[in-house]
C-alpha positions in Angstrom: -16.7 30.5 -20.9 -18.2 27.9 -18.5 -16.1 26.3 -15.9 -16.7 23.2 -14.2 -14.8 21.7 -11.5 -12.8 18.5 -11.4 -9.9 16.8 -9.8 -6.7 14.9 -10.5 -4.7 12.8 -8.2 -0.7 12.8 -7.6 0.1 10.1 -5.4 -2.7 9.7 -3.3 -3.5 13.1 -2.7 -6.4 14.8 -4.9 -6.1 18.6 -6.4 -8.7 20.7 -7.9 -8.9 21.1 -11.8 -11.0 23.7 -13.0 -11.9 22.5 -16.5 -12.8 25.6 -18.4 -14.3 25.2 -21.8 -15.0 28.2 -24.4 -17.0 27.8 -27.4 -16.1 30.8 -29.6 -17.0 31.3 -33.5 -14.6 30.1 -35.7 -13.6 26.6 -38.2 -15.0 23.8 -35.7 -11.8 21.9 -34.3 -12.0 20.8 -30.2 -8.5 21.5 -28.5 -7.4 20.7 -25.0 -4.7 22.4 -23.0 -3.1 22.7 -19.8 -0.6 20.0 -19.8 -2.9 17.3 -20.9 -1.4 13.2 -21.2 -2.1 11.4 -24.3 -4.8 9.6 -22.5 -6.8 13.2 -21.7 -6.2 14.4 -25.2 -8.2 11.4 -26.4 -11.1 12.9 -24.7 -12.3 14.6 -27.2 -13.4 11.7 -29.6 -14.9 10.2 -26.7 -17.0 13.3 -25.5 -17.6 14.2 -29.4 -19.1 10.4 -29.8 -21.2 10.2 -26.3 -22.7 13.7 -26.9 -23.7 12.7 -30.5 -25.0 9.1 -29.1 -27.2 10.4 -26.2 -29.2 12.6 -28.8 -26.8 16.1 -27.8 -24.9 18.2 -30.8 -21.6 19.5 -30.8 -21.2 22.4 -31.8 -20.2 23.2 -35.3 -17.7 26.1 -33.5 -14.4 26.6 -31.9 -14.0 24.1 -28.7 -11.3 25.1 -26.0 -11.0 23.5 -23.3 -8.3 24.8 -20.7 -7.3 22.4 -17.3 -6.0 24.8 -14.6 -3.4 25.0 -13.0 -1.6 24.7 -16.3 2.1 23.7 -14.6 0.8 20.4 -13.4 0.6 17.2 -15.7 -3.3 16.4 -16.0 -3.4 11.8 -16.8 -6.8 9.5 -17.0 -9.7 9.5 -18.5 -12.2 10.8 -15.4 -12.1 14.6 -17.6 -14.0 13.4 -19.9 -17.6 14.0 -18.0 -16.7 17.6 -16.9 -15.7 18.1 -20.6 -18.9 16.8 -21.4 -21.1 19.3 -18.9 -19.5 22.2 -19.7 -20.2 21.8 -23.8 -24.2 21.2 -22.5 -23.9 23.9 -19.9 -22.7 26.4 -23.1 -25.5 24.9 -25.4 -27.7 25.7 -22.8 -29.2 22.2 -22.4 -28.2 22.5 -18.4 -28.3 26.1 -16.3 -24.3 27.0 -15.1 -26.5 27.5 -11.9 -26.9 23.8 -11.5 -23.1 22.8 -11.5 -21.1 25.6 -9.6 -21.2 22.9 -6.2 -20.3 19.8 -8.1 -16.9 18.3 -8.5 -17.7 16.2 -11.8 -15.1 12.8 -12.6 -16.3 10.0 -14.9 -14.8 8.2 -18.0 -17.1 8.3 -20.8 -18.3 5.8 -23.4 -19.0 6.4 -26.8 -22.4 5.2 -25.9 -22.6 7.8 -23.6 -22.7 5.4 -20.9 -20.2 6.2 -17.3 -17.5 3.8 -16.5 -15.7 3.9 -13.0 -12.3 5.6 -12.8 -9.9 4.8 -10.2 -8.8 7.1 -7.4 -12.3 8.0 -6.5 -11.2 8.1 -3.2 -8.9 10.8 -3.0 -11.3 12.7 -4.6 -13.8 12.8 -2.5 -11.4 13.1 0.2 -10.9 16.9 -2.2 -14.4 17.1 -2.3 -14.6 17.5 1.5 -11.9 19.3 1.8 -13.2 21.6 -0.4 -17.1 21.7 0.2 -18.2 20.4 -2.9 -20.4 18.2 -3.5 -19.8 14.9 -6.3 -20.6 13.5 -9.2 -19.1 10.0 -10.3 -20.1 6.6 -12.2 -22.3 4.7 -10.1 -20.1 1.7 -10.6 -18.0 3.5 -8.2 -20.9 3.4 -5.5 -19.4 0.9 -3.3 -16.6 2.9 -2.2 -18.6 6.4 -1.8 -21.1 4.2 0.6 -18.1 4.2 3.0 -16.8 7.8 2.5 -18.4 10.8 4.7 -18.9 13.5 2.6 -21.2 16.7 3.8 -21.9 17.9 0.1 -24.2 15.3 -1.8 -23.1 12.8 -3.9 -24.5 12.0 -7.3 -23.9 8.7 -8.8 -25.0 8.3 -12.0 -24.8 5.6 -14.7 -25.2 7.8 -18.1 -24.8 11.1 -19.3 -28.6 11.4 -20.1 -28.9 10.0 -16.6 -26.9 13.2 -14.9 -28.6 16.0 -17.5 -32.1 14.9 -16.2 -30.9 15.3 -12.2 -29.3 18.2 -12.8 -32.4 20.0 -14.8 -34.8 18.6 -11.8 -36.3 15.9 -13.9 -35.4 13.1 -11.7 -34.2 12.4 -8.7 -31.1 10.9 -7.6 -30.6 7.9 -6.1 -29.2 7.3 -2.6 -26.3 5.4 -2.3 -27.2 2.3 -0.6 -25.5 2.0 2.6 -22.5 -0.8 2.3 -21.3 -2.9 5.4 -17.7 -2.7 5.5 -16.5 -6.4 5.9 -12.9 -7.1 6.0 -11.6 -10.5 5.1 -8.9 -12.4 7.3 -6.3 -14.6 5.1 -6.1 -18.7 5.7 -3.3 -20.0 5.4 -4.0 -22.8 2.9 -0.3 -24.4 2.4 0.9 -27.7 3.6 1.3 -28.3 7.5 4.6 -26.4 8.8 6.5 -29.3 11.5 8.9 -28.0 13.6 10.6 -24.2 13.6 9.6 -23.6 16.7 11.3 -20.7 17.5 10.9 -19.1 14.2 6.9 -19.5 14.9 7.3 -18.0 17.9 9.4 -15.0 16.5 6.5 -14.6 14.0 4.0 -14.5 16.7 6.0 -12.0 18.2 6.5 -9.8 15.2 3.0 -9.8 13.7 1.7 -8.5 17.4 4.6 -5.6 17.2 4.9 -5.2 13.9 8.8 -5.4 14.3 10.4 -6.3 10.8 12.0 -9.8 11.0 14.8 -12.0 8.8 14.8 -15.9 8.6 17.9 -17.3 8.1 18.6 -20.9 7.3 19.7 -23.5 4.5 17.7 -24.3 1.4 14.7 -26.4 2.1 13.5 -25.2 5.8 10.7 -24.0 5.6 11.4 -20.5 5.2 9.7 -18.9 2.6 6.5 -21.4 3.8 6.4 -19.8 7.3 6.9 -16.7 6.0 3.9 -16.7 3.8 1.9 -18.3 6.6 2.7 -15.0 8.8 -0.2 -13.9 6.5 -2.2 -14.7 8.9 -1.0 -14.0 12.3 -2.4 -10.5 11.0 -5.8 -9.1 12.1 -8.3 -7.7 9.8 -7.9 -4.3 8.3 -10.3 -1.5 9.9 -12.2 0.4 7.7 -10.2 3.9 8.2 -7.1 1.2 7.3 -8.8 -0.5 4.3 -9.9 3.2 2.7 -6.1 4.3 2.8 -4.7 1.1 1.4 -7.9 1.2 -1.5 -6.3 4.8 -2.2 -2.8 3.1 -2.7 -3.9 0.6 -5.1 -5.9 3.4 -6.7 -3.5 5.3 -7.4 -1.7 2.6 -8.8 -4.0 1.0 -11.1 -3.7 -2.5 -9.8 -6.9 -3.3 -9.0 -8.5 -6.4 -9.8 -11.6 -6.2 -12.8 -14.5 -4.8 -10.3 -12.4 -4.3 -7.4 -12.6 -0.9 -6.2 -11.7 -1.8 -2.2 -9.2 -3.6 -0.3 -10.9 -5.8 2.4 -7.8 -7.6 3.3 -3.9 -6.8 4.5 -1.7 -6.8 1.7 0.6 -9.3 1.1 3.3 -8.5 -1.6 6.4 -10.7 -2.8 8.1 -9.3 -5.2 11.3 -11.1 -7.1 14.7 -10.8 -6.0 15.7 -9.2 -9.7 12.9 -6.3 -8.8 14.4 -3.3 -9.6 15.1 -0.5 -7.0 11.9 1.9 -8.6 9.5 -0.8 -8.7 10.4 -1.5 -5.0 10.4 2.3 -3.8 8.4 4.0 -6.4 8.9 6.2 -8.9 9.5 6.1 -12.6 8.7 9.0 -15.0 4.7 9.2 -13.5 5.7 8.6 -10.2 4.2 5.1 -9.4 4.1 3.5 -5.5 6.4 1.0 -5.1 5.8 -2.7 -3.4 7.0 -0.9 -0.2 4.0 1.1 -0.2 1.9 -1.5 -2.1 2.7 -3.6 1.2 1.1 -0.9 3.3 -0.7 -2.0 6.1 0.3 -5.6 5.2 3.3 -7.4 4.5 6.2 -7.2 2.4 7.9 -10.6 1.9 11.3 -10.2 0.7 12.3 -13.6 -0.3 16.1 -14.7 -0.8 17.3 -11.2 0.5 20.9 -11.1 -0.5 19.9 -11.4 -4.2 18.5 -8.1 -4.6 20.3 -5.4 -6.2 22.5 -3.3 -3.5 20.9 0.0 -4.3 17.5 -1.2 -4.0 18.3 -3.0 -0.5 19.9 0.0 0.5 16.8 2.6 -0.4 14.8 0.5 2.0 17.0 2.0 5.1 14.5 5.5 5.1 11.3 4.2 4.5 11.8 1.4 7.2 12.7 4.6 9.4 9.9 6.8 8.7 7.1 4.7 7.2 6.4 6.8 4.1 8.2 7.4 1.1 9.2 10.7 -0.5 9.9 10.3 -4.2 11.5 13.6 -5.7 11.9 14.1 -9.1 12.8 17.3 -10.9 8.7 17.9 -12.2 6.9 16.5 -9.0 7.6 15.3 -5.3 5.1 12.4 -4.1 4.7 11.3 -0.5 3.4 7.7 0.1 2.7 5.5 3.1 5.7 2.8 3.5 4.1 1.4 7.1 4.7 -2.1 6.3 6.0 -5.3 8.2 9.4 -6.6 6.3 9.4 -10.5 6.9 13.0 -11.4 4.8 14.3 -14.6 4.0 17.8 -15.7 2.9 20.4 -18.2 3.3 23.9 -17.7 5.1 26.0 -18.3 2.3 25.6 -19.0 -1.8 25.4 -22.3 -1.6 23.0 -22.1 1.3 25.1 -24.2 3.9 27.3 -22.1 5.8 27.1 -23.5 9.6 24.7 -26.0 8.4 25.5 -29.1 10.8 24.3 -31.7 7.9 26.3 -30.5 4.9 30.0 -28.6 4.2 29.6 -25.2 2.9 31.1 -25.0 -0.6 31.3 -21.7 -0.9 34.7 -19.5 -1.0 36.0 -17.0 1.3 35.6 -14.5 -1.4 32.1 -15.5 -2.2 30.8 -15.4 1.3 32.4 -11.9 1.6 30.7 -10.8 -1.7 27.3 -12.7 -0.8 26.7 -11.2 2.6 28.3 -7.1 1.8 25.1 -6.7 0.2 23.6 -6.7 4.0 25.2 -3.4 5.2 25.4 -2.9 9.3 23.1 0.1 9.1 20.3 -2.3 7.1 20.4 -5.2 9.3 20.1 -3.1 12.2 16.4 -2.1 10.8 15.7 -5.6 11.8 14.9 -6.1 15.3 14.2 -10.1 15.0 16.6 -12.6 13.4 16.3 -16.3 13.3 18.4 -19.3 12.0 16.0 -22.1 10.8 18.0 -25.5 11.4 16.7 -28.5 9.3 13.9 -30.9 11.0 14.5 -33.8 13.2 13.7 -37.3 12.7 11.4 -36.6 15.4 9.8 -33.9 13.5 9.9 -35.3 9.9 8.2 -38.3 11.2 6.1 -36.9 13.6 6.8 -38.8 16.9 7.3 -35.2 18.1 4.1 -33.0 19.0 3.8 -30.4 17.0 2.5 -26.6 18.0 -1.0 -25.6 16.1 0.2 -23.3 13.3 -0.6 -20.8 12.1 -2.8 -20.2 15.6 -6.9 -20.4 15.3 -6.5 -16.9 17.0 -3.9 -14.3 16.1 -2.5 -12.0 17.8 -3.8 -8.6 17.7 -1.1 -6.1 16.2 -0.5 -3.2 19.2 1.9 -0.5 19.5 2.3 -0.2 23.1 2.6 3.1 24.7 5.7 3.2 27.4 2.8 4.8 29.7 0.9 1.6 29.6 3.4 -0.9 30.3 6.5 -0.4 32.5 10.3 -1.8 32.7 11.4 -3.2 35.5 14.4 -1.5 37.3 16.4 -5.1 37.1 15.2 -5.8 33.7 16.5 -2.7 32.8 20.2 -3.4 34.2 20.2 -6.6 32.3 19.5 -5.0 28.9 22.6 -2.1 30.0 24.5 -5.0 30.9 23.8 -6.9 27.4 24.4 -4.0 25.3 28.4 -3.7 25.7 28.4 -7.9 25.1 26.1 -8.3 22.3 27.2 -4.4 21.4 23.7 -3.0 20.8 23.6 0.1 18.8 21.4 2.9 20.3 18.4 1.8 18.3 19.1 -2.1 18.7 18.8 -0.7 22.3 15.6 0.8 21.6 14.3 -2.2 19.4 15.1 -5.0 22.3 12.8 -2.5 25.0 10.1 -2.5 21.8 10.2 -6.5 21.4 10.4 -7.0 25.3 7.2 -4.9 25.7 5.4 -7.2 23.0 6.3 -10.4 24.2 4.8 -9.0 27.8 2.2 -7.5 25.8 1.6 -11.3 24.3 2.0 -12.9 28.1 -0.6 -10.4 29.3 1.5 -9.0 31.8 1.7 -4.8 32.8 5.4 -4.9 33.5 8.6 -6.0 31.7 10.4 -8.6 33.5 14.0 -9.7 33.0 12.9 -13.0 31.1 10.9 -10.5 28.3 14.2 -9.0 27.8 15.9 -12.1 27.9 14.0 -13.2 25.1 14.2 -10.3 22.9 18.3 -10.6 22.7 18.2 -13.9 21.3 16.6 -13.3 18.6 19.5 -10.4 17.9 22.1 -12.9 19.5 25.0 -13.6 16.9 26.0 -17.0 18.4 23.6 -18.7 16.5 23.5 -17.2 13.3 26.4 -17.4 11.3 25.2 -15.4 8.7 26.0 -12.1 11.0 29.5 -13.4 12.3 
């Protein structure tokens, strides 16, 4: 029996797979076990076809092949390389020697030829962990130039290719060295007038981070501002852009030739989204667009219209910043650290305390329209703001009008309370505000967290009474009717 080592991936974490394959006398027939998908148990015509086409026999015996541990669910196509080595290393075409430090992934074709798999890095991510070196298609070379792995890595185009490094008849070649360069988004839409203290509330929140809802009749701007929020955010840093390259590995949505996220996520899914294709999930345990949206933005547009039980799962993962996904075969744990920008109108017909057209709507319908938004959801939200509808000043421009979005965005912090200080009096404002506006204990918190960023923005080491001031209207209820 030779074994060979490999890894799956559930989530975004990677596991080692020791592929074991026996060749053992007997009517030739090629088996694989250990809880293999429909997509590994096609392996074998593919491995059967690349040996064949890269001048190699199968054997004309009994092929086993055994992935350990057998209890866990073994999906993809990056098996079918260490299915491959282990049939040479029994023919005795490579020395067992030669592969007992390698963790071996690649999707074969029936050229013989290696195509790049997805999830590459949480494998070598395993491969660290456990001190082995890798072997992988080199069309996955532009992500392993920007992993640090002790072991060596082996990136190889062809299964002739990898037999000729690993018998010493060639030498590998280095990965070249790739120069992470993240992209920033530009907002490319028409020119927002007006809304001046929803662009300010977007300034604030994209420097914090603190999850925000826009609140006004149809036609706005609304959904435009919120899409231009884009970016107000900085670039990704590398150690930010591996982790959200891991997500989208994981969950097959890469572009054709895209192995790494260079820029913040932006995801908008549709109001009719389900509650698993927002959280995750499903029957092979998927990310959902909250942790698609990691380290970027989830835009939520039209709010109210999404089903109840998926606005409601969003309460823990707003909490926490990761998502835990039981099920009764596997539990998944996935980064949810996302900025919510919502949008929705006060009422169903969109004009409730509009000061330019009568609501429509019935008591009943309001009522119906605006339970969806339970007290302990909207208190998630520690910015709200009601978008009124443009002047004549605006509309025609006589008004000046505030650069937007800004040529240089804010830098998103999270500000330690040791680095910046609230003022005794600013304090005993905020007490004073909380029985009035009646604060919860983490609307409390979320006011001190918005004041500190809007001193953080003013470049100032202490919050002053006029920081705090500013934080509680934007939770203020006299202004939005949509809360009353």
């Amino acid at each position: 029996m030779i074994l060979v080592r490999s890894g799956s991936v559930i989530g975004i974490d990677g596991f080692l797979v020791d592929v074991e394959v026996d060749v053992r006398p007997g009517l030739p027939g090629f088996e694989i076990v250990g809880l293999p998908s429909k997509a590994v148990k096609e392996s074998r015509e593919r491995v059967r076809s690349a040996l064949r086409n890269s001048n190699y026999r199968f054997p004309a015996q009994k092929v086993v092949v055994n992935l350990a541990p057998a209890h866990y669910r073994k999906d993809g196509v990056l098996f079918d390389l260490p299915i491959a080595i282990g049939i040479l290393a029994h023919l005795g075409v490579i020395s067992s020697d030669k592969i007992g430090r390698l963790l071996f992934a690649g999707e074969l074709s029936l050229g013989g030829a290696l195509k790049p798999i997805t999830g590459v890095l949480s494998l070598a991510h395993l491969a660290h962990q456990q001190d082995l070196g890798l072997v992988l298609p080199a069309a996955n070379d532009q992500e392993m130039a920007l992993v640090h792995i002790e072991q060596p890595v082996i990136a190889v185009s062809s299964l002739t290719e990898l037999v000729q490094i690993l018998n010493g008849q060639k030498q590998p070649q280095r990965l070249r060295k790739s120069n992470f360069s993240p992209k920033v988004p530009e907002y490319s839409g028409p020119p927002i007038k007006g809304q001046y203290q929803a662009k300010r509330a977007l300034t604030i929140g994209a420097a914090g981070g603190h999850h925000i809802m826009l609140i006004g009749p149809p036609g706005v701007g609304k959904t435009l501002l919120a899409k231009s929020a884009h970016s107000l955010l900085p670039p990704l840093s590398i150690d930010e852009a591996l982790e959200v390259s891991k997500v989208y590995g994981a969950s097959n949505t890469f572009q054709h030739e895209q192995r790494l996220v260079t820029q913040r996520p932006f995801r908008s899914p549709h109001h009719t989204s389900s509650k698993v294709a927002l959280i995750g999930g499903g029957s092979k345990g998927k990310p959902g667009e909250v942790t698609l949206a990691h380290n970027g933005i989830l835009l939520l547009d039209e709010f109210p219209e999404f089903n109840t039980a998926a606005l409601q799962a969003l309460r823990e993962p707003l909490d926490s910043k990761r998502v835990e996904i039981a099920r009764a075969h596997y539990t998944i744990t996935y980064p949810a650290d996302f900025w919510l920008i919502a949008t929705a109108n006060p009422c169903p017909c969109g004009y409730l305390g509009s000061k330019v057209r009568m609501c429509t709507c019935s008591t009943s319908d309001i009522n119906r329209y605006q339970r969806k938004l339970s007290g302990p959801l909207l208190d998630r939200f520690e910015l709200f703001c009601f978008l009124e509808p443009l002047s004549e000043a605006e509309l025609t421009g006589a008004a000046h009008d505030m650069d937007w979005p800004p040529k240089s965005s804010p830098n998103r912090v999270n500000i330690p309370k040791s680095q910046i200080d609230v003022d005794p009096k600013a304090k005993q404002f905020l007490l004073s505000a909380q029985n009035k506006l009646q604060l919860s204990v983490r609307g409390y918190a979320a006011a001190i967290r918005v004041a500190k960023t809007i001193a953080q923005l003013e470049k100032e080491h202490t919050v002053q009474v006029e920081h705090i001031g500013e934080a509680l209207q934007y939770r203020s209820e006299s202004h939005m009717p949509f809360l009353r």
